[in-house]
N, C-alpha and C positions, 0 to 999 in steps of 0.2 A: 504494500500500500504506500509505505514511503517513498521506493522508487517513482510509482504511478505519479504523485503528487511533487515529485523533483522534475520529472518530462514535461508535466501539464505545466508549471511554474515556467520552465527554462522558455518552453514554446510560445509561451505568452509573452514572456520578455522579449525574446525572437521577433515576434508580431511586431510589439509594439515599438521596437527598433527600426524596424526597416520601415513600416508605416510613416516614419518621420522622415526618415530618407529618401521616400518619394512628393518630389515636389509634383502640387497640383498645378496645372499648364492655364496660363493665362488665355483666356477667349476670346477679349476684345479688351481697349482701352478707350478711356473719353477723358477728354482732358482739355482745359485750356484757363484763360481769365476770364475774371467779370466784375463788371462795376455796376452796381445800382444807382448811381447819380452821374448820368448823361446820356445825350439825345439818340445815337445811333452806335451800330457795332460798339454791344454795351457790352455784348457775350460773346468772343470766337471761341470756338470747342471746336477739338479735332478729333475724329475715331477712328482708330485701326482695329479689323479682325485678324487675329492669328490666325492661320489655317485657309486664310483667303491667297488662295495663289496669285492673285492681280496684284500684288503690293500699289493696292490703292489706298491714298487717307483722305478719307471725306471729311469736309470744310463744313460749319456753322458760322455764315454773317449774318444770319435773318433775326441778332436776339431769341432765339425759339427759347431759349433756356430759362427767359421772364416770361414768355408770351404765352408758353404751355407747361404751366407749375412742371416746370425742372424735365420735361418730356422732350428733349433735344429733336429738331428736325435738318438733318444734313442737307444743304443745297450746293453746294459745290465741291468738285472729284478733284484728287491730287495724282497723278500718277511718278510724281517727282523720289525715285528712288533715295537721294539725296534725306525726303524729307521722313520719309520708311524707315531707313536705319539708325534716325535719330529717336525714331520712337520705339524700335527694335532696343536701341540701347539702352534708354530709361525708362524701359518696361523689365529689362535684367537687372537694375540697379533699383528697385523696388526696395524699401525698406522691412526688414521680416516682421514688427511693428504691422506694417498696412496686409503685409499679406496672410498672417497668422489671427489675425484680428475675425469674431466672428457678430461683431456690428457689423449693422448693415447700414450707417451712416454717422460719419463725429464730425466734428470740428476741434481744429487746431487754432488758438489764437482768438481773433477776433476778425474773421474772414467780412470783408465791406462794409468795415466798421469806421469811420469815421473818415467817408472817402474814399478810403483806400484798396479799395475792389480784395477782389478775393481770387485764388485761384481753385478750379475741379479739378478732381479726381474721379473716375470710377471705372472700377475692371469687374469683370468679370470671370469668374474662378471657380469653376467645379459645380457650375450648377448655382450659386452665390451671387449677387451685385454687391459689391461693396461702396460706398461712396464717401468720399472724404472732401473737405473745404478748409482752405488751412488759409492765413493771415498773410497779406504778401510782407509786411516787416517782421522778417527773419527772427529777429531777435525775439520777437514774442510767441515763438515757437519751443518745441520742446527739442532740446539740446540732439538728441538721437533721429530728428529729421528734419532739423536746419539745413545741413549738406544734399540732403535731396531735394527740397522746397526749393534750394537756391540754383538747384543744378535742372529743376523742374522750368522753373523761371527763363535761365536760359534756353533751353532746349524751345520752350514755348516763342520766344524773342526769332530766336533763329528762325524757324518754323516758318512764321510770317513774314521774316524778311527776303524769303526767296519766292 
């Protein structure tokens, strides 16, 4: 009986090892800025699907992100490879924080708070949305996702200026 209960124990630890070690595959990303006080292109957001062989990223200028409580409507296609692998790259560099997390929406900061617009977040993951809103003044972020927030920022910068 003791044996039995050493195999059943070890198997279970086994399990629960390797379970960690497989990472769950990101589905899609949304992401970009947004400002609640001004007139037009208040909200860009960008989405890419993993697993979509076109390396396309579709564009949001139409505000859809105020206009249809937070229900993004993409109107314009990127097919700018350039702009794929920059989302390819800070979709890898994901903080374990955002991806381990099983809220399905926070806030970091004080995201369009006094002005100062906010930036999205959300992936999709295993069957999961997760959605995050973080503060674009860094400093009022939590120390462990400063360097992503600011590397989110640029990436988002870049993005648009091509």
């Amino acid at each position: 009986m003791r044996i039995y209960k050493l195999i059943v124990f070890g198997f279970l630890i086994f399990i629960s090892c390797t379970q960690k070690l497989i990472k769950k595959p990101i589905e899609y990303v949304v992401f970009g800025e947004y400002s609640g006080e001004c007139n037009r292109n208040c909200a860009i957001m960008y989405k890419y699907c993993f697993g979509d062989t076109s390396n396309t990223l579709l564009i949001d200028t139409s505000d859809s992100y105020f206009k249809n409580s937070g229900e993004i409507l993409f109107n314009k296609v990127s097919c700018d490879s350039n702009k794929v692998n920059i989302v390819k790259r800070m979709t890898m560099s994901l903080p374990k924080r955002l991806l381990d997390t099983f809220i399905g929406s926070c806030k970091f900061g004080c995201p369009d708070c006094g002005d100062g617009g906010g930036i999205y977040l959300e992936f999709g993951q295993n069957g999961a949305v997760k959605k995050f809103y973080f503060d674009t003044q860094i400093e009022k972020l939590p120390d462990d996702l400063k360097n992503f927030v600011d590397s989110l920022k640029a990436d988002i910068l870049q993005i648009s200026m091509h």
